[in-house]
C-alpha positions in Angstrom: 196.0 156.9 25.3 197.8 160.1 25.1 199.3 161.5 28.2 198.9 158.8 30.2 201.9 156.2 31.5 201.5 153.1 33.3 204.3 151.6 34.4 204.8 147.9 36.2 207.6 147.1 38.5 207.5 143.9 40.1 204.7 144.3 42.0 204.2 148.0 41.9 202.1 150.0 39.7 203.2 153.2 38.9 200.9 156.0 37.0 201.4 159.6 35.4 198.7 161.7 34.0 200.5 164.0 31.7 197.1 166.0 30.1 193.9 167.3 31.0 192.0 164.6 29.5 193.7 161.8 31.2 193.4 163.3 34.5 189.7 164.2 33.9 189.4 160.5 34.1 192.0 158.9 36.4 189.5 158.2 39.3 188.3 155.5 36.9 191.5 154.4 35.4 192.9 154.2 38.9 190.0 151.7 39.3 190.5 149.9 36.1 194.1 149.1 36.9 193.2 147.7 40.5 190.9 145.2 38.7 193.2 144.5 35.9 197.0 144.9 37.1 196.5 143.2 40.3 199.7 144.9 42.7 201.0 145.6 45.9 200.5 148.9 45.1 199.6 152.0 42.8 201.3 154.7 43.1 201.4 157.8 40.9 204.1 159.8 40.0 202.1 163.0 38.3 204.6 165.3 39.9 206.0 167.0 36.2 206.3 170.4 34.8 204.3 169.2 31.6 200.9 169.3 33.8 201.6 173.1 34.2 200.4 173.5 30.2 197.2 172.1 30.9 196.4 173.8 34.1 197.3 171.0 36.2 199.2 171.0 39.3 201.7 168.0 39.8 200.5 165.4 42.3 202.0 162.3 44.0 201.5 159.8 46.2 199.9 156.4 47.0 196.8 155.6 45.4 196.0 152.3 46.4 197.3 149.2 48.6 201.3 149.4 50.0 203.6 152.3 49.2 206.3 151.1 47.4 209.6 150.0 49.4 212.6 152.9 48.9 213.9 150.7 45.8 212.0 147.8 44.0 214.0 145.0 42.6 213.4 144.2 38.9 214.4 142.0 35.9 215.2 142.6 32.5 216.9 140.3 30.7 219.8 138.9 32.3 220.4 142.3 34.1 219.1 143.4 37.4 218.1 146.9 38.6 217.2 148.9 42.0 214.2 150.9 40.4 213.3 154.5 42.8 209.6 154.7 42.7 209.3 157.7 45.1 212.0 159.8 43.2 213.4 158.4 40.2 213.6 159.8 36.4 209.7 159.6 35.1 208.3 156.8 36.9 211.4 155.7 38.4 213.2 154.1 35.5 213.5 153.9 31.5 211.3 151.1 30.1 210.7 152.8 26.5 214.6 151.9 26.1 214.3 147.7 27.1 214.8 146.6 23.2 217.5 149.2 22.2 219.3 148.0 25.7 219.3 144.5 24.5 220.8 145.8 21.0 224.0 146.5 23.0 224.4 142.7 23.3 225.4 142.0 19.7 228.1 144.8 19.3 229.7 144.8 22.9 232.2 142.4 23.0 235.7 143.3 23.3 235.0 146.8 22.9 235.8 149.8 25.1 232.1 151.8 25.6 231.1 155.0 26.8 227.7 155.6 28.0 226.9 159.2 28.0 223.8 160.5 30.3 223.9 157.3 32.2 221.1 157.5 34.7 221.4 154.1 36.7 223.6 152.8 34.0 221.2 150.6 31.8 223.3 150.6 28.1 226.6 150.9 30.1 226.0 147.4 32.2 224.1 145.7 29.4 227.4 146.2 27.3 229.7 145.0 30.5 227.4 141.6 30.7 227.8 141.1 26.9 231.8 141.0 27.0 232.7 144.5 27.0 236.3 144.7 27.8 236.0 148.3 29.7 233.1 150.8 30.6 232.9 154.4 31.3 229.6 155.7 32.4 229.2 159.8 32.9 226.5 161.4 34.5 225.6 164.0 36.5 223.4 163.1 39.6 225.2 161.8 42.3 222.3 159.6 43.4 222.0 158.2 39.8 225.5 157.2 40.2 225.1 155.4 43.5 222.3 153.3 42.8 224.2 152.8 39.5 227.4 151.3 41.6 224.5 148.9 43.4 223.6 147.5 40.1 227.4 146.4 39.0 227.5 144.5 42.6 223.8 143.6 42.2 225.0 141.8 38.4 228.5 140.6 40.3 229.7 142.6 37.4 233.7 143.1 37.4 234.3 146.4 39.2 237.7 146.7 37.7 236.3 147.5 34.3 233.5 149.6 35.2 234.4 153.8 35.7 231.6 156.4 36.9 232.3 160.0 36.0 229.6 162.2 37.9 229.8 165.0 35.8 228.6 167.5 33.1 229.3 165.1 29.5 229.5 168.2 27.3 232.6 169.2 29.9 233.7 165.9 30.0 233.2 165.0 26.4 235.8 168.4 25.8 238.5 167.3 28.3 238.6 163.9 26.6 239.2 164.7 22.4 241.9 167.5 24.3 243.0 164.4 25.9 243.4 162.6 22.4 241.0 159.7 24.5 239.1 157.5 22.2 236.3 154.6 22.5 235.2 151.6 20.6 230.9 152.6 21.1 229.7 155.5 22.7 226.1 155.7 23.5 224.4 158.9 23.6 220.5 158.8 25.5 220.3 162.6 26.7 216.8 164.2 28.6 214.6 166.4 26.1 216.1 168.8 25.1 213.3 170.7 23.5 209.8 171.2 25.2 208.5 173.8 23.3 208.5 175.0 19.5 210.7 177.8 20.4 213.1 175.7 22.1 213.9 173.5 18.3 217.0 175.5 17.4 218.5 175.5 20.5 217.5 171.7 20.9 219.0 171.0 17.3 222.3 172.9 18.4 222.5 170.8 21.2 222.2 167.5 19.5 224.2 168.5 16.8 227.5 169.2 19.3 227.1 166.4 21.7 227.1 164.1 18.5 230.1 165.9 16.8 232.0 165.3 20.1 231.2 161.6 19.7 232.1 161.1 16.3 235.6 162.8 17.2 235.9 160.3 19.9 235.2 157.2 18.2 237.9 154.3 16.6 238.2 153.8 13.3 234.9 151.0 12.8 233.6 152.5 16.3 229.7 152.7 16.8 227.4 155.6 17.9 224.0 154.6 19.4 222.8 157.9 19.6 218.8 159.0 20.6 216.5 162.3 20.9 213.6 161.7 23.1 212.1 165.3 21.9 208.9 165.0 20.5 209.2 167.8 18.3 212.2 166.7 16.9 211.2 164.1 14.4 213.2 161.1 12.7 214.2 162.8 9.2 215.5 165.9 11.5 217.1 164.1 13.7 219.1 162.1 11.0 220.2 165.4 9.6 221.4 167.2 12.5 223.8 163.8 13.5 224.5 163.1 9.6 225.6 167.4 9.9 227.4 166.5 13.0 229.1 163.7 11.6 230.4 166.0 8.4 231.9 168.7 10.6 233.7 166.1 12.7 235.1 165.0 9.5 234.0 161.5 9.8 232.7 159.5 7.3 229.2 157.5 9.0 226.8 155.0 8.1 223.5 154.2 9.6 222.9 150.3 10.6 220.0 150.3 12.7 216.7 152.6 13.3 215.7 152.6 16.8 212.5 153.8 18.6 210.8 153.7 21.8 209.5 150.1 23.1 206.3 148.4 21.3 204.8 148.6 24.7 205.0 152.5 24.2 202.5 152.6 21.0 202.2 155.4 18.6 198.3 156.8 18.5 198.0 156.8 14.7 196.2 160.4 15.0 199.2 161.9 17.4 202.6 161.5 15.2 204.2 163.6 18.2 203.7 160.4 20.3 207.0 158.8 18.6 209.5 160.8 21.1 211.8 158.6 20.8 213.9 157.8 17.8 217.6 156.8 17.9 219.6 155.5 15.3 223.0 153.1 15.6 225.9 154.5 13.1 229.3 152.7 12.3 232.2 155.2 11.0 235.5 155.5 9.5 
């Protein structure tokens, strides 16, 4: 159902209503989930500037049973993560991204990784678990970054191999190719950066320069996972702006794998501009 997200962690229910017609009808979804997702708690997180284009003002709060405690524990795979319900990115953490997370487990061994727009550090630990032999995770929310530290201890990860950069990644990106620094994988998983039509050039400038910076700063038989979650920016665009990205930077790239958002995220057939999120996995030269 377009425009509306149902989240479960642990637990804790959590619920957006993105358009006008889900909202019209969230009174009885709200009850439909009590009967069929038993929880603690329901909570929605409706508080996002989307609404605003439908005439909706954002809203949050508890909807039914506990509010949920300041961070909810929760599994996937054989990681761990502090999920922020109240605050966090969406509805507290990135679900859409579970299978292209476990990807990292085939290609992270003995590899140096950078994990560029880290949030709580999801790709960047899955990679650590797998065997990576260092990690270097950049982003720009302090918070993000502490709750990120948490999960390393939370995992007993090593420490000594694991490196936060709170930051701007187009800066730090810069600093390291002047640096000459270089990386085995790099992935690249930044916000939307187009929410309107207007907005697509910009957006495609965007992607275009954080992936050229990447491709500089790959090894020889180095991997890019890189991923647009812009609607409006579909597959076959997407592929040209990195395959431009990847000419400029004078680096000769293949594609391996074609990623998209989770199969718990499904495409309405009749709304193509539910596949957001498309990514694709490149080896180079």
């Amino acid at each position: 159902m377009p425009g509306l997200i149902v989240d479960k962690y642990n637990d804790y229910c959590v619920v957006q209503y993105l358009s006008a017609g889900s909202d019209y009808w969230k009174d009885t979804i709200n009850e439909l989930l009590v009967e069929l997702m038993p929880c603690q708690g329901l909570y929605e997180r409706s508080d996002v500037e989307v609404r605003q284009k439908e005439g909706l003002l954002p809203r949050a709060g508890l909807v039914y049973g506990q509010a949920p405690p300041a961070l909810v524990e929760i599994q996937e795979g054989n990681l761990r993560f502090y999920v922020d319900i109240l605050k966090g990115h969406k509805t507290g953490f990135y679900l859409d991204q579970r299978e292209n997370r476990a990807l990292i487990a085939q290609y992270a061994a003995n590899k140096t990784w950078l994990n560029c727009f880290a949030y709580t550090g999801g790709f960047g630990l899955a990679a650590l678990k797998a065997g990576a032999t260092e990690v270097t995770q950049i982003e720009s929310s302090q918070e993000a970054a502490n709750l990120m530290q948490q999960h390393v201890a939370l995992n007993e990860l090593p420490q000594n191999q694991h490196h936060i950069i709170v930051d701007d990644v187009f800066k730090v990106l810069r600093k390291f190719r002047a640096e000459g620094r270089t990386f085995d994988a790099i992935v690249l998983d930044p916000p939307k950066f187009a929410e309107a039509k207007h907005q697509l050039n910009g957006a495609c400038r965007g992607y275009k320069d954080i992936n050229l910076l990447a491709f500089q700063l790959l090894n020889p038989g180095g991997l890019l996972f890189t991923f647009s979650c812009s609607g409006l920016v579909s597959p076959d665009l997407f592929q040209k702006v990195v395959a431009d990205a990847a000419l400029d930077a004078r680096r000769e790239a293949s594609m391996i794998h074609r990623l998209y958002q989770g199969v718990d995220h499904p495409l309405a057939m009749p709304v193509p501009e539910g596949l957001y999120l498309k990514g694709f996995v490149c080896i180079v030269k």
